[in-house]
Jmol script that loads the backbone (N, CA, C; Angstrom):
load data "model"
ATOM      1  N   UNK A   1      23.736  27.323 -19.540  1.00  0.00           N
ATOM      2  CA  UNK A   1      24.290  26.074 -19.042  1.00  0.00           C
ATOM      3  C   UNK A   1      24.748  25.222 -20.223  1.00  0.00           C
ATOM      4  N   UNK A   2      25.929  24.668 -20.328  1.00  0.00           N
ATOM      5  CA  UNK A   2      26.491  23.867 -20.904  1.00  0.00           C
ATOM      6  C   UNK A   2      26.051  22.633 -21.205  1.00  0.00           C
ATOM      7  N   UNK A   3      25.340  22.090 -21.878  1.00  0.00           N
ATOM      8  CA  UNK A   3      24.508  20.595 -21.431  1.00  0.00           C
ATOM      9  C   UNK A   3      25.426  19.375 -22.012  1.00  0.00           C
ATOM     10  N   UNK A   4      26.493  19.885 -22.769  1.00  0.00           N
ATOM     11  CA  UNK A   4      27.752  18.479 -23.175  1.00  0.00           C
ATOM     12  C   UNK A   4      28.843  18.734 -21.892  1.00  0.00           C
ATOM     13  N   UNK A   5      29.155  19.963 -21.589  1.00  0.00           N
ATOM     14  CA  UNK A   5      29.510  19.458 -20.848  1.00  0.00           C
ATOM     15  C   UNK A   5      29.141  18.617 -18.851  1.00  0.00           C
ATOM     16  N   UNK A   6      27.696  18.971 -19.252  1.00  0.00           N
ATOM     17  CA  UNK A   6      26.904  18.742 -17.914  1.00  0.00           C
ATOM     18  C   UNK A   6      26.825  17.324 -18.100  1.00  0.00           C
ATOM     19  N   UNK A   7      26.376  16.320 -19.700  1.00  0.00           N
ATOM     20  CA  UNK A   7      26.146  14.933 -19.915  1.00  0.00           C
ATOM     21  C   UNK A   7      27.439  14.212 -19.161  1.00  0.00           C
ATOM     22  N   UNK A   8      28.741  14.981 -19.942  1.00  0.00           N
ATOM     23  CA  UNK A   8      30.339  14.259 -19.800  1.00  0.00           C
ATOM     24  C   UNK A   8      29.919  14.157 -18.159  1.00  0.00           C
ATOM     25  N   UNK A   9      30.005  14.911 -17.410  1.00  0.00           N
ATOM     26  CA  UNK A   9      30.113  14.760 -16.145  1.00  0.00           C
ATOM     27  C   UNK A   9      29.240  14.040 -15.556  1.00  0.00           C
ATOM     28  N   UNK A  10      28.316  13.754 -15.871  1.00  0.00           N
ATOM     29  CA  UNK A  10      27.128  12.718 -15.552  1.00  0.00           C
ATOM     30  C   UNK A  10      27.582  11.354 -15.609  1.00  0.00           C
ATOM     31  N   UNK A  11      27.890  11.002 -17.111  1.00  0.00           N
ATOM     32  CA  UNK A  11      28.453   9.905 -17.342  1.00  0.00           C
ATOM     33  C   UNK A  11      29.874   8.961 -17.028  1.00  0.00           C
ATOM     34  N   UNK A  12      30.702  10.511 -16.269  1.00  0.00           N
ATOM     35  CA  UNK A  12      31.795   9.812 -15.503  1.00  0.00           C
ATOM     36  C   UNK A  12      31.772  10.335 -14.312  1.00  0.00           C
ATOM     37  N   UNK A  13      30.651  10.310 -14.132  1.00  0.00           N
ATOM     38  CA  UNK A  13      30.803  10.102 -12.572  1.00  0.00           C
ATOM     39  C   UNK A  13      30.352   8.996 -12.040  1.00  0.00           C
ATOM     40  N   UNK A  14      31.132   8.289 -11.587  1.00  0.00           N
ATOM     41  CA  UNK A  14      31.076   7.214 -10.552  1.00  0.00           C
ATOM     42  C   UNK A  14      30.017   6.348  -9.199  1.00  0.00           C
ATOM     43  N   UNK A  15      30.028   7.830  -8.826  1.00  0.00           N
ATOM     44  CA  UNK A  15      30.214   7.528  -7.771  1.00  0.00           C
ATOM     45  C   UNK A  15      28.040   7.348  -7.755  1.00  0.00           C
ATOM     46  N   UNK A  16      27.683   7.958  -8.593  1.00  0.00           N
ATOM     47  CA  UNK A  16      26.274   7.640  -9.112  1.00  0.00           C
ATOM     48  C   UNK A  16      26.287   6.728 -10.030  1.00  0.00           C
ATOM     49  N   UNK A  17      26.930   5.417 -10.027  1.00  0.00           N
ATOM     50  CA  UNK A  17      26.492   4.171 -10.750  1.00  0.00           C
ATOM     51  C   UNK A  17      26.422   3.034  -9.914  1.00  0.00           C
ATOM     52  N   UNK A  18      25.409   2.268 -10.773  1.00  0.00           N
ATOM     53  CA  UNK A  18      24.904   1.052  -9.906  1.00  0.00           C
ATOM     54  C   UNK A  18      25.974  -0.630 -10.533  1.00  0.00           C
ATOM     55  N   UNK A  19      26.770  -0.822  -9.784  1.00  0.00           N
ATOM     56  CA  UNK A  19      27.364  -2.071 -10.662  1.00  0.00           C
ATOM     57  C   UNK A  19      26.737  -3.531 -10.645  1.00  0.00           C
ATOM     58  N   UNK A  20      25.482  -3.576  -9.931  1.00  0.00           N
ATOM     59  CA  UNK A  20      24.638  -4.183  -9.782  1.00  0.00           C
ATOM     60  C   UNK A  20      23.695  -4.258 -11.699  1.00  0.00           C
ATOM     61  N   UNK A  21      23.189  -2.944 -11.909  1.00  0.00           N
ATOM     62  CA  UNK A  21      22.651  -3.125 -12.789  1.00  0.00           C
ATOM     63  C   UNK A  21      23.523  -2.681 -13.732  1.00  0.00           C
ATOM     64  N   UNK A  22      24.559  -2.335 -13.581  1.00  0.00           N
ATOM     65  CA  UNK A  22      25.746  -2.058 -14.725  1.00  0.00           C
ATOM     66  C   UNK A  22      25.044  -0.651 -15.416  1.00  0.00           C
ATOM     67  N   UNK A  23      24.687   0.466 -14.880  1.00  0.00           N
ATOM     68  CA  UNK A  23      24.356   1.267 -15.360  1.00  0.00           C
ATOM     69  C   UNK A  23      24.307   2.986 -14.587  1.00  0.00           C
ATOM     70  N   UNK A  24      24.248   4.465 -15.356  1.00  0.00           N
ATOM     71  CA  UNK A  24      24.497   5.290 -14.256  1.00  0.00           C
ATOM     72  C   UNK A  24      22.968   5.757 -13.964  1.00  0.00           C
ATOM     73  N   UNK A  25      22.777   6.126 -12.249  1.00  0.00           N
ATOM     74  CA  UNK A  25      21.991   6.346 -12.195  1.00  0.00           C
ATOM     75  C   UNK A  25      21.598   7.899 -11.091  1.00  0.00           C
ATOM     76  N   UNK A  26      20.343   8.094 -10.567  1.00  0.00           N
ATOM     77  CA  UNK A  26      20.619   9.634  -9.887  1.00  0.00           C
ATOM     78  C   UNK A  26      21.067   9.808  -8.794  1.00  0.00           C
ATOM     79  N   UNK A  27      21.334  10.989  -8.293  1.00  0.00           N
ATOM     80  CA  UNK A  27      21.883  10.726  -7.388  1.00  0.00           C
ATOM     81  C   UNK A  27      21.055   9.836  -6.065  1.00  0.00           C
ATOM     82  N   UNK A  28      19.750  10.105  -6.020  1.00  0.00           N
ATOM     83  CA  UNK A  28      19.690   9.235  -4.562  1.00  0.00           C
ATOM     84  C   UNK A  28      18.571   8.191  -4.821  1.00  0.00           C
ATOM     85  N   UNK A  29      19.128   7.484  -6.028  1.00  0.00           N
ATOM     86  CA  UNK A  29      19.084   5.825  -6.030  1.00  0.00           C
ATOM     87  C   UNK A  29      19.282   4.965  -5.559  1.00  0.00           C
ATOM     88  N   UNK A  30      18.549   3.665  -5.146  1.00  0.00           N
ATOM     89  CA  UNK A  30      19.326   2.715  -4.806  1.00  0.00           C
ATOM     90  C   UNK A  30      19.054   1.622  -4.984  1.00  0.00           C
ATOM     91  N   UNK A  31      19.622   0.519  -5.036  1.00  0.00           N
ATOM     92  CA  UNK A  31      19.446  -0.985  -5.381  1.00  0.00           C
ATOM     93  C   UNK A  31      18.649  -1.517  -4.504  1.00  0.00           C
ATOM     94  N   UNK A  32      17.286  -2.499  -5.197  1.00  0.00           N
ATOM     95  CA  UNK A  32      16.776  -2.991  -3.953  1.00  0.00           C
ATOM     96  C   UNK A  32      16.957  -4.032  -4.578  1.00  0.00           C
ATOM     97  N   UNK A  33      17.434  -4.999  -3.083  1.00  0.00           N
ATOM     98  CA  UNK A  33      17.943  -6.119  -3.395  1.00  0.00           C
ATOM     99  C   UNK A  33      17.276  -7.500  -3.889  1.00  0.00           C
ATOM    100  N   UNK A  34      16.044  -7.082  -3.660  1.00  0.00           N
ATOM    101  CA  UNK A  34      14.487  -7.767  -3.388  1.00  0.00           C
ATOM    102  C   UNK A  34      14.066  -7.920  -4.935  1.00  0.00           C
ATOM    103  N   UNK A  35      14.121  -6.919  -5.376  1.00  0.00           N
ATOM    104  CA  UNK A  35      13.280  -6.649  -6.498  1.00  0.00           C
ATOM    105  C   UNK A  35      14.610  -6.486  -8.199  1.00  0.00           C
ATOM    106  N   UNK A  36      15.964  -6.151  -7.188  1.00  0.00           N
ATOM    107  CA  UNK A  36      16.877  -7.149  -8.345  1.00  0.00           C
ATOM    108  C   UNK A  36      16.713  -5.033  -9.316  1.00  0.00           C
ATOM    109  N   UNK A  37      16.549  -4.251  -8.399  1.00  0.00           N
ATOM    110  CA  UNK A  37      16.504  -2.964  -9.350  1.00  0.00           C
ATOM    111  C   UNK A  37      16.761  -1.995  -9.073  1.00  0.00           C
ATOM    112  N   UNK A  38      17.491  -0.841  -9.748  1.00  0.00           N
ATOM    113  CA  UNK A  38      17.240   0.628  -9.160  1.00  0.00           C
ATOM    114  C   UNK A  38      15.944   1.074  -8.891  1.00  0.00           C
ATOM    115  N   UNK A  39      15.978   2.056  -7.941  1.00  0.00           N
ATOM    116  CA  UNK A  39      14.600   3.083  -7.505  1.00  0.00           C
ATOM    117  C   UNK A  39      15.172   4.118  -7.115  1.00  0.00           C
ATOM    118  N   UNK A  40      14.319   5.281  -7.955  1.00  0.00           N
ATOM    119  CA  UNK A  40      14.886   6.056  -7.935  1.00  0.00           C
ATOM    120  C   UNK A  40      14.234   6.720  -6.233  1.00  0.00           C
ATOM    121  N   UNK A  41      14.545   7.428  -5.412  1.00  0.00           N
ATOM    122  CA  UNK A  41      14.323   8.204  -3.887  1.00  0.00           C
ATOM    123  C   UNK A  41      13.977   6.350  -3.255  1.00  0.00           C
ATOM    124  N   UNK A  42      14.371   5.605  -3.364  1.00  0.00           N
ATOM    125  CA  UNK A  42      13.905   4.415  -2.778  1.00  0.00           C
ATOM    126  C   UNK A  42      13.228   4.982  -0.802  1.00  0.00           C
ATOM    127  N   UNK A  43      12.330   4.368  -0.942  1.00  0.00           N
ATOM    128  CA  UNK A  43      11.833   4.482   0.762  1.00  0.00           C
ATOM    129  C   UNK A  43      12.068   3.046   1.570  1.00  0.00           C
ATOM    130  N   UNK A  44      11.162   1.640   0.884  1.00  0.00           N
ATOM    131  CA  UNK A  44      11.112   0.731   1.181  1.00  0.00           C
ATOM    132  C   UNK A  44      10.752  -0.202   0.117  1.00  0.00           C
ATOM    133  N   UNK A  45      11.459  -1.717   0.835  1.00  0.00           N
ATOM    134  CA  UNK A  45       9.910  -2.718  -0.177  1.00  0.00           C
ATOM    135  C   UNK A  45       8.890  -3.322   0.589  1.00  0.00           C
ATOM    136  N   UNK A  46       7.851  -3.216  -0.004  1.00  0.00           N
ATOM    137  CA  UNK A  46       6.656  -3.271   0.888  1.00  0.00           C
ATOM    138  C   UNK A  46       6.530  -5.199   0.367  1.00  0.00           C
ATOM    139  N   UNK A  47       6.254  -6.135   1.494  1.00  0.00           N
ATOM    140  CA  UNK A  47       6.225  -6.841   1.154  1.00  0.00           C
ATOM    141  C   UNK A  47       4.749  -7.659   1.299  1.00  0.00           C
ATOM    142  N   UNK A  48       3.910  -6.775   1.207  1.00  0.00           N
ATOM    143  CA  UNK A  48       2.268  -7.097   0.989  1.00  0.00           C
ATOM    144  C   UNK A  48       1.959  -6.553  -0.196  1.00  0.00           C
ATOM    145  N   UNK A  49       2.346  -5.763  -0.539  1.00  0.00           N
ATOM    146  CA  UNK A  49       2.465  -5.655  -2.210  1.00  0.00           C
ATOM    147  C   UNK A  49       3.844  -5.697  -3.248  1.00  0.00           C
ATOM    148  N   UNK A  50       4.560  -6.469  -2.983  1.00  0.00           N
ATOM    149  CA  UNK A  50       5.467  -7.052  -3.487  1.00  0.00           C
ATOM    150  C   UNK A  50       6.417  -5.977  -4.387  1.00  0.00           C
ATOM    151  N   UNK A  51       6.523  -4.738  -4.137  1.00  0.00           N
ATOM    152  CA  UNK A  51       7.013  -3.734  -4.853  1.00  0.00           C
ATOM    153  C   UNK A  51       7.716  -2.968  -4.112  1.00  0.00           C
ATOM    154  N   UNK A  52       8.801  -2.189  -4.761  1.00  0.00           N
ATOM    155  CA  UNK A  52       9.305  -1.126  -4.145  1.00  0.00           C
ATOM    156  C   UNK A  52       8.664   0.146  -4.269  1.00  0.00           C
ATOM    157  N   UNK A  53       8.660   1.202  -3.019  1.00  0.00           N
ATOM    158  CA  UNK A  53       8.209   2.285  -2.659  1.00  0.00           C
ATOM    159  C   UNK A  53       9.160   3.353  -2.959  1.00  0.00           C
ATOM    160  N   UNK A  54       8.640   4.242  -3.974  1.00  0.00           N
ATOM    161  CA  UNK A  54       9.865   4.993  -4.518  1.00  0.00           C
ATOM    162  C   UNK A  54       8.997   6.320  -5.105  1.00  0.00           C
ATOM    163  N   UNK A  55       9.794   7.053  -5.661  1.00  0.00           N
ATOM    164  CA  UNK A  55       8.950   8.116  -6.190  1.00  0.00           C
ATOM    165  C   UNK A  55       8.089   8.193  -6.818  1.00  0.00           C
ATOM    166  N   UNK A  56       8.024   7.525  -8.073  1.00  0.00           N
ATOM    167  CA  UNK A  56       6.654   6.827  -9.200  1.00  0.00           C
ATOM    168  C   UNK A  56       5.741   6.525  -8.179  1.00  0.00           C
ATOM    169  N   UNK A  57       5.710   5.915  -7.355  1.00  0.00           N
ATOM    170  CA  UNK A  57       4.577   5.004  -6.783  1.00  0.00           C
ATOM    171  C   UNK A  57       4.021   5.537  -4.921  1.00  0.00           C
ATOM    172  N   UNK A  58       5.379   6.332  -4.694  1.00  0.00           N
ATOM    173  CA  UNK A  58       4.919   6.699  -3.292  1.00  0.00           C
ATOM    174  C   UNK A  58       3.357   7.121  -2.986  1.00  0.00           C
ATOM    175  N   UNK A  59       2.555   8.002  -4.114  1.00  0.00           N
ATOM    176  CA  UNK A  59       1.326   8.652  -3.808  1.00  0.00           C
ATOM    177  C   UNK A  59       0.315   7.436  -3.862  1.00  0.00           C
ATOM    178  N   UNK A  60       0.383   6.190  -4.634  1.00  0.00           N
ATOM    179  CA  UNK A  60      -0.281   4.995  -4.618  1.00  0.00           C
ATOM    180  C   UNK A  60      -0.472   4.249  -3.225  1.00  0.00           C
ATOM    181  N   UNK A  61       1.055   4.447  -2.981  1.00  0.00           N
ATOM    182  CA  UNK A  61       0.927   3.401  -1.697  1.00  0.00           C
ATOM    183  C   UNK A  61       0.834   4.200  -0.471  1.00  0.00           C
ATOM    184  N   UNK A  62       0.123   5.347  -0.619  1.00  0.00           N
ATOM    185  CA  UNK A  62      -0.136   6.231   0.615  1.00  0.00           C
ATOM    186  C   UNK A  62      -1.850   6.001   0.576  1.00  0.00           C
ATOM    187  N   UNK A  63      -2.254   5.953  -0.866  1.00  0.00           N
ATOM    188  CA  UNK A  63      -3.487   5.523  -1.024  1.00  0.00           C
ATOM    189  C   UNK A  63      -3.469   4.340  -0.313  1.00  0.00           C
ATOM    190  N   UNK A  64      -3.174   3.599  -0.684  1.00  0.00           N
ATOM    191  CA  UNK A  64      -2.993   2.195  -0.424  1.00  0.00           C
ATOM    192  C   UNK A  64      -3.296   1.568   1.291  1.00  0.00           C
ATOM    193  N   UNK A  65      -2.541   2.728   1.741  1.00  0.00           N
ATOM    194  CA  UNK A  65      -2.503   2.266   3.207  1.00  0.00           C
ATOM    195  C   UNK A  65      -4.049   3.185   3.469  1.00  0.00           C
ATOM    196  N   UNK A  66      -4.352   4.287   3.448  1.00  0.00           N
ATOM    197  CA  UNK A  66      -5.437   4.785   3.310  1.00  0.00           C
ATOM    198  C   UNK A  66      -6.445   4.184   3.727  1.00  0.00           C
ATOM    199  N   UNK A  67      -6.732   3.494   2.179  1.00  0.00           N
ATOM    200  CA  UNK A  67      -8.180   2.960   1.922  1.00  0.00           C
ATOM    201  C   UNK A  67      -7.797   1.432   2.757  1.00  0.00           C
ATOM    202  N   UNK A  68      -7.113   0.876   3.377  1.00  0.00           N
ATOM    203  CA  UNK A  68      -6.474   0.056   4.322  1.00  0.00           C
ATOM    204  C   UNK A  68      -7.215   0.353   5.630  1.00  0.00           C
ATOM    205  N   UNK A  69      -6.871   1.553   6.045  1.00  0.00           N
ATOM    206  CA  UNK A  69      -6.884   2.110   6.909  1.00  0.00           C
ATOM    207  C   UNK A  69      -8.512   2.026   7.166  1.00  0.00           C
ATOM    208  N   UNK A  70      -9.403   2.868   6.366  1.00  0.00           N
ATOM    209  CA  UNK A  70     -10.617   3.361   6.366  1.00  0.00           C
ATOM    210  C   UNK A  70     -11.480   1.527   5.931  1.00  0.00           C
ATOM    211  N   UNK A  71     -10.568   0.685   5.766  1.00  0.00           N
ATOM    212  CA  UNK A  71     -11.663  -0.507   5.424  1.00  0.00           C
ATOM    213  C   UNK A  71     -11.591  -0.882   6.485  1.00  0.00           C
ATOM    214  N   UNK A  72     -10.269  -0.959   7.225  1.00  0.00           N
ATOM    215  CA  UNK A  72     -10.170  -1.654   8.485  1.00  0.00           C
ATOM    216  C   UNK A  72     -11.201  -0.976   9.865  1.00  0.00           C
ATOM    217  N   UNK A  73     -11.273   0.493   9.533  1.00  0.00           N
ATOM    218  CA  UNK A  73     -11.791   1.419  10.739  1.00  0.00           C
ATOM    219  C   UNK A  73     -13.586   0.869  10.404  1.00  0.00           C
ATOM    220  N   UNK A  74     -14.098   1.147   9.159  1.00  0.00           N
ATOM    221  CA  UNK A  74     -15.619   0.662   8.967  1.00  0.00           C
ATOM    222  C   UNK A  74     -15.451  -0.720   9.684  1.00  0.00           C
ATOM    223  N   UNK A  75     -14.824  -1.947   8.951  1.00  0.00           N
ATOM    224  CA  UNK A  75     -15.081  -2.968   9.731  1.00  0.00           C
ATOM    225  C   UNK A  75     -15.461  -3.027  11.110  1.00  0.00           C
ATOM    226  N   UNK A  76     -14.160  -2.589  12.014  1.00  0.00           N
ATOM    227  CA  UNK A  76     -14.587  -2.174  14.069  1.00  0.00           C
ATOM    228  C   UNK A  76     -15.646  -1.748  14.164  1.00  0.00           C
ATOM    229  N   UNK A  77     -16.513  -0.460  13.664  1.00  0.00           N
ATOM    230  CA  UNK A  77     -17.726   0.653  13.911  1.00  0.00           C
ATOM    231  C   UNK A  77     -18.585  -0.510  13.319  1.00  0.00           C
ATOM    232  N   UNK A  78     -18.626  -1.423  12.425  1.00  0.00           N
ATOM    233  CA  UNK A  78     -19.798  -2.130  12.113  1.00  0.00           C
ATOM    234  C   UNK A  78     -19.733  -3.366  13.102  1.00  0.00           C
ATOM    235  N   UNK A  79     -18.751  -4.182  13.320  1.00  0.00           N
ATOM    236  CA  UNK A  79     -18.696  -5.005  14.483  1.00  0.00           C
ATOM    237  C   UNK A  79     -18.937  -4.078  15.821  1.00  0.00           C
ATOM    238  N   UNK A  80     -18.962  -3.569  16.691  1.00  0.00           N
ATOM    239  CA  UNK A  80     -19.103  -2.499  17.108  1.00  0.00           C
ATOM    240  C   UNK A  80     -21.075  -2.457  17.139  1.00  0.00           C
ATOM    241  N   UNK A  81     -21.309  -1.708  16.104  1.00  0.00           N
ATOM    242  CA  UNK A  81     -22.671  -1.621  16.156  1.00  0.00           C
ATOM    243  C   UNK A  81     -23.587  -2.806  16.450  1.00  0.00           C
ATOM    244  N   UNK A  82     -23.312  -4.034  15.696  1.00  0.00           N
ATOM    245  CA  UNK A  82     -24.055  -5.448  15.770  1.00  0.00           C
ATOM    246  C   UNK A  82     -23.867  -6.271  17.046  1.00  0.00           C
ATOM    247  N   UNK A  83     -22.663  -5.682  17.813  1.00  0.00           N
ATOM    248  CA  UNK A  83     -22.615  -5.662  19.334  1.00  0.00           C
ATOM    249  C   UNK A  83     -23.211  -5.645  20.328  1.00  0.00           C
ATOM    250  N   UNK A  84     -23.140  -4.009  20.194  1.00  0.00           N
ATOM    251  CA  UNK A  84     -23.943  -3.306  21.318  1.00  0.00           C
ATOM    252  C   UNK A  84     -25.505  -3.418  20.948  1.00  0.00           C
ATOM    253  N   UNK A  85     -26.156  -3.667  19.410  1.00  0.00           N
ATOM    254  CA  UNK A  85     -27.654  -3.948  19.194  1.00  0.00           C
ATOM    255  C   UNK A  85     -27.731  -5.270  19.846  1.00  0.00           C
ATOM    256  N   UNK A  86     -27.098  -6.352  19.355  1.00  0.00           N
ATOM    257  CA  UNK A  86     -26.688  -7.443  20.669  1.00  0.00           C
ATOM    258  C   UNK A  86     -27.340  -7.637  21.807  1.00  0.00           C
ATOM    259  N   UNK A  87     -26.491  -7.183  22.218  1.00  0.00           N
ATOM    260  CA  UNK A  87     -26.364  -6.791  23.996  1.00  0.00           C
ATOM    261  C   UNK A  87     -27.402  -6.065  24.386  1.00  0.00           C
ATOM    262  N   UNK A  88     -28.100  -5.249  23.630  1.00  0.00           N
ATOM    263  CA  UNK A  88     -29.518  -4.418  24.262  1.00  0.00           C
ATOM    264  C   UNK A  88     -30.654  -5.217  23.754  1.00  0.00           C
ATOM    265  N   UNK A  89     -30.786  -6.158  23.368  1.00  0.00           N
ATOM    266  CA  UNK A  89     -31.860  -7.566  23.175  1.00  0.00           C
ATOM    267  C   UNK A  89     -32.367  -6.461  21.705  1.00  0.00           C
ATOM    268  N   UNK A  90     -31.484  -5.898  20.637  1.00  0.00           N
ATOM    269  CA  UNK A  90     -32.477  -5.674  19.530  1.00  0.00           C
ATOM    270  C   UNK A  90     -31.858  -6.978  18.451  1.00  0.00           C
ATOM    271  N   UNK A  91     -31.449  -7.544  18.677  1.00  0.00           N
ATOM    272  CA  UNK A  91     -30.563  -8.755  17.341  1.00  0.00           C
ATOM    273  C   UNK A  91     -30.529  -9.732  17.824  1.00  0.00           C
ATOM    274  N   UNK A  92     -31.268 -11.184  17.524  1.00  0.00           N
ATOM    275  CA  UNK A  92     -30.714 -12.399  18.050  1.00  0.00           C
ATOM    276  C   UNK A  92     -30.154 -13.020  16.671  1.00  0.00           C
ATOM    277  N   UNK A  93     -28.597 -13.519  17.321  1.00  0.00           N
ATOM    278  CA  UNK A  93     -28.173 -14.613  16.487  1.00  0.00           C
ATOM    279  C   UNK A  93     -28.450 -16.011  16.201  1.00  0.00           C
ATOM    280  N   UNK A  94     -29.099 -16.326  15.297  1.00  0.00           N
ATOM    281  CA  UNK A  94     -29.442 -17.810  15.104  1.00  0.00           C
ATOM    282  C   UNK A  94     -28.713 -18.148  13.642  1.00  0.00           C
ATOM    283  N   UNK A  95     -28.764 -19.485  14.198  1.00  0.00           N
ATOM    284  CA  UNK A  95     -27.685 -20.800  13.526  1.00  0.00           C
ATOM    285  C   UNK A  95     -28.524 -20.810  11.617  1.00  0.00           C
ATOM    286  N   UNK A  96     -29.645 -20.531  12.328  1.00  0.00           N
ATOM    287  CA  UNK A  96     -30.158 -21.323  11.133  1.00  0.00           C
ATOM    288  C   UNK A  96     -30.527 -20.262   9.883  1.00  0.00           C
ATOM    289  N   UNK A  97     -29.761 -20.074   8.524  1.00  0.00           N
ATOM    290  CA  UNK A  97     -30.067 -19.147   7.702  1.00  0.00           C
ATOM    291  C   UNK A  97     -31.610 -18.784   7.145  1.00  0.00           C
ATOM    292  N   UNK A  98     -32.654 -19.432   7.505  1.00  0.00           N
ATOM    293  CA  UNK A  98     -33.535 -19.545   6.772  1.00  0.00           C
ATOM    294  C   UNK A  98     -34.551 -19.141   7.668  1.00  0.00           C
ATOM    295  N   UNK A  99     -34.258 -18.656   9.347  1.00  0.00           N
ATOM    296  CA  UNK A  99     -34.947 -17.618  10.327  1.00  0.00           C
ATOM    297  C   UNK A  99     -34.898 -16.853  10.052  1.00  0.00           C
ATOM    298  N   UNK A 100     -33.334 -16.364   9.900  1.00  0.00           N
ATOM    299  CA  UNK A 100     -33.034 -14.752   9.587  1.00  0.00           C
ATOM    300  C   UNK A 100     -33.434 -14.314   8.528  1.00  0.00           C
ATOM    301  N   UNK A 101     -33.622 -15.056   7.206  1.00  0.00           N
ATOM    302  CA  UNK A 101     -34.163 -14.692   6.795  1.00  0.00           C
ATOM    303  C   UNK A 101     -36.197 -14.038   6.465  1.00  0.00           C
ATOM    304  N   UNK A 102     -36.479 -15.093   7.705  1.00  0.00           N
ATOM    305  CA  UNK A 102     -38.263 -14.645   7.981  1.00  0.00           C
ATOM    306  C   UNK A 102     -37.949 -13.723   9.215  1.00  0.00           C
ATOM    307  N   UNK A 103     -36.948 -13.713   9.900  1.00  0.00           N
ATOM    308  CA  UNK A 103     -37.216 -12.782  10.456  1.00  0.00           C
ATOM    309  C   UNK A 103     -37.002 -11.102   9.874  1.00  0.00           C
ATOM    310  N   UNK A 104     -36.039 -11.062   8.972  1.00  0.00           N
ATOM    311  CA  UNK A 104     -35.839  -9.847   7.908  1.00  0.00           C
ATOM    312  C   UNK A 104     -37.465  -9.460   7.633  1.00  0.00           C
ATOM    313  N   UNK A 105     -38.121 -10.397   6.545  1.00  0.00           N
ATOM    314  CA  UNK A 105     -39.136  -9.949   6.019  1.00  0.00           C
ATOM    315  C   UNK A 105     -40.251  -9.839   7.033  1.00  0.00           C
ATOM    316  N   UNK A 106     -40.233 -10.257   8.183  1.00  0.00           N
ATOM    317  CA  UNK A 106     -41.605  -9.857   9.381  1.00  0.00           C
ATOM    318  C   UNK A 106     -41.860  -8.535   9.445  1.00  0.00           C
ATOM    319  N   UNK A 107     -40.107  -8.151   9.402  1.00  0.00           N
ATOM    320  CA  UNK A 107     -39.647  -6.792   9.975  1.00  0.00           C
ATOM    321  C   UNK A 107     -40.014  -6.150   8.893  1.00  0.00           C
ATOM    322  N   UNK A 108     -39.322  -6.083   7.922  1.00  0.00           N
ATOM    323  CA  UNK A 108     -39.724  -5.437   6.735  1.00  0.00           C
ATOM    324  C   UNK A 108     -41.151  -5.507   5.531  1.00  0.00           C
TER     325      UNK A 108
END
end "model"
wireframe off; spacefill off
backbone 0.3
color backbone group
């Protein structure tokens, strides 16, 4: 493979430049308008984390939603549990911090 003449053709080609950032870029780039930048495979901009979603970062923000996901699901199963102990007379809620706490140590 030719690699001067593979650069030449890179560099005039057109139709892969951004005139936004005045520069050439790959083929399936794109300007996000948000963030004022190329990305390269752009997906989205996520606007709870203030960034664009692109190839560098896609495996982060899969984490991201993830551990999202799994904080939000513990939260329900623990509301959930303190519920239904609730409702079967094993938990009373009181106002006053300084029961619950004698009632902890009776128990324990």
């Amino acid at each position: 493979m030719n690699l001067r003449g593979f650069r030449e053709d890179y560099v005039t080609d057109l139709k892969h430049f951004c005139s936004l950032c005045d520069t050439h870029v790959q083929p399936r780039t794109k300007h996000c308008g948000q963030c004022n930048r190329c990305v390269n495979t752009f997906d989205h901009h996520c606007q709870w984390l203030n960034n664009c979603i692109g190839e560098r970062n896609y495996g982060l923000f899969a984490k991201a939603v993830s551990f999202l996901f799994l904080n939000a699901t513990s939260k329900i199963a623990v509301g959930a549990y303190v519920l239904y102990k609730y409702y079967n007379g094993n938990i009373e809620f009181t106002k006053n911090a300084q029961e619950v706490i004698i009632q902890v140590k009776e128990r324990y």
